[in-house]
C-alpha positions in Angstrom: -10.9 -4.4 27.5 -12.6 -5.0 23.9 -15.0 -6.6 23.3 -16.2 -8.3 19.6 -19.6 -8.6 17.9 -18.9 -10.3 14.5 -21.0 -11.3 11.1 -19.4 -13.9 9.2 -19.9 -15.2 5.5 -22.1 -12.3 4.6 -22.7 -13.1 1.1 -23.2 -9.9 -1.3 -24.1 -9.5 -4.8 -22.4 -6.3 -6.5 -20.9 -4.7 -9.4 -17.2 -4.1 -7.8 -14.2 -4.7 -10.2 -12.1 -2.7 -13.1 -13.2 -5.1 -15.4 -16.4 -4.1 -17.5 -18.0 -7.9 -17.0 -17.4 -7.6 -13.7 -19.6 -4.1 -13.6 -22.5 -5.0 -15.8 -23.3 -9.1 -14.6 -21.6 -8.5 -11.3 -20.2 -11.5 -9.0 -20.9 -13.1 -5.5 -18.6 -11.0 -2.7 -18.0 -12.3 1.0 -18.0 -10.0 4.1 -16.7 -10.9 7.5 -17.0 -8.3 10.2 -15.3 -7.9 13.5 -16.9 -5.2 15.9 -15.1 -3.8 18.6 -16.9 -2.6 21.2 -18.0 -2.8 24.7 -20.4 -5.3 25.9 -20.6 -5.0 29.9 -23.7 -3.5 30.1 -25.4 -5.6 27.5 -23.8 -8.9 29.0 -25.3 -7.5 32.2 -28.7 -6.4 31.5 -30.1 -8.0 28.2 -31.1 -5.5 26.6 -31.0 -5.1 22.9 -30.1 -1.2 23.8 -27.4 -1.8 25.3 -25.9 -2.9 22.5 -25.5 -3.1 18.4 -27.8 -5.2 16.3 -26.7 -8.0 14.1 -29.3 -7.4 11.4 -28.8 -3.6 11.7 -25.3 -4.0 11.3 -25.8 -6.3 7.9 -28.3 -4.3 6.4 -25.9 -1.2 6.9 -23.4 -3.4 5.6 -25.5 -4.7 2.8 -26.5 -1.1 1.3 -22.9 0.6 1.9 -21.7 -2.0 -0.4 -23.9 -2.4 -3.1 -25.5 1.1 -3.5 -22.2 2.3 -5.4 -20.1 0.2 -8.0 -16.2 0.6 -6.8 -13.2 -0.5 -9.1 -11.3 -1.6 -6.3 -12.1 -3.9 -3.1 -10.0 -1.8 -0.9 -12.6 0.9 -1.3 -16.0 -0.8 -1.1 -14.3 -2.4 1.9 -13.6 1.4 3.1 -17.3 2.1 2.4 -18.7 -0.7 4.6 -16.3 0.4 7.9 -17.6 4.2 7.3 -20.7 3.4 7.2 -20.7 1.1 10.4 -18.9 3.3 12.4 -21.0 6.5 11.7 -24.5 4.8 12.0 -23.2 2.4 15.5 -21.8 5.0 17.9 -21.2 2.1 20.3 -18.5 0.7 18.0 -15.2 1.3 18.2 -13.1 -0.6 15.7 -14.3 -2.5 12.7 -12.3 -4.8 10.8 -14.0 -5.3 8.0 -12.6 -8.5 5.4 -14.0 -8.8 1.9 -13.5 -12.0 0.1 -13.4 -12.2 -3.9 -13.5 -15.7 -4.5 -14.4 -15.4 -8.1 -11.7 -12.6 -9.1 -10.6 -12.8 -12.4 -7.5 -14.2 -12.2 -5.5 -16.5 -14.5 -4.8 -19.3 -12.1 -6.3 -21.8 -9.8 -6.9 -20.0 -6.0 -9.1 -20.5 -3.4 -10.1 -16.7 -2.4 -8.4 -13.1 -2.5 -9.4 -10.5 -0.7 -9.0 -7.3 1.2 -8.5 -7.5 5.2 -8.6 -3.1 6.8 -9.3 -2.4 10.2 -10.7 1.2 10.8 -10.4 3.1 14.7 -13.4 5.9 15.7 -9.8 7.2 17.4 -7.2 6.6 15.2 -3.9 6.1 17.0 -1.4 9.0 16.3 2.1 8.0 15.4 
């Protein structure tokens, strides 16, 4: 059984993008975050140790994706899922969608994005 903690509409300022506007005024990003974890004892007993904090979780979030300006989404999105499975023991998955809503992009579109899900065990195969 797996449980989920989840952040949605995180809303990031940061430099990511090939294109040098996009690196020196930056543009508004949006994170959602599935956690996959366990949360019987937590559900159980109450206790904010017994499980992973949301604010914890966003300011990790928050720093692995600003601190360093990436070209592509794909690998500040990598960044964030590192970062939350090496600081949250207690997680086991991540899925980790960033949203790019003002990408420049020569048409009219509602949001792109990058959707990756990372495993503590990844499955062999």
């Amino acid at each position: 059984m797996t449980d989920t903690i989840f952040v949605t509409g995180l809303v990031i300022h940061a430099r990511h993008g090939v294109m040098e506007h996009e690196t020196e005024v930056g543009q508004r990003f949006v994170i959602d975050l599935e956690l996959y974890t366990d949360l019987q004892d937590s559900s159980r007993t109450d206790r904010l140790a017994d499980t992973v904090s949301y604010s914890d979780v966003v300011t990790t979030t928050t720093a692995a994706f600003k601190n360093t300006n990436y070209k592509l989404l794909e690998r500040a999105a990598g960044a964030v899922a590192d970062a939350i499975l090496s600081h949250f023991k207690r997680i086991r998955a991540v899925k980790v969608t960033v949203h790019k809503p003002h990408a420049p992009i020569a048409a009219i579109f509602d949001d792109v994005g990058v959707v990756l899900t990372r495993s503590r065990y990844p499955s062999h195969g």
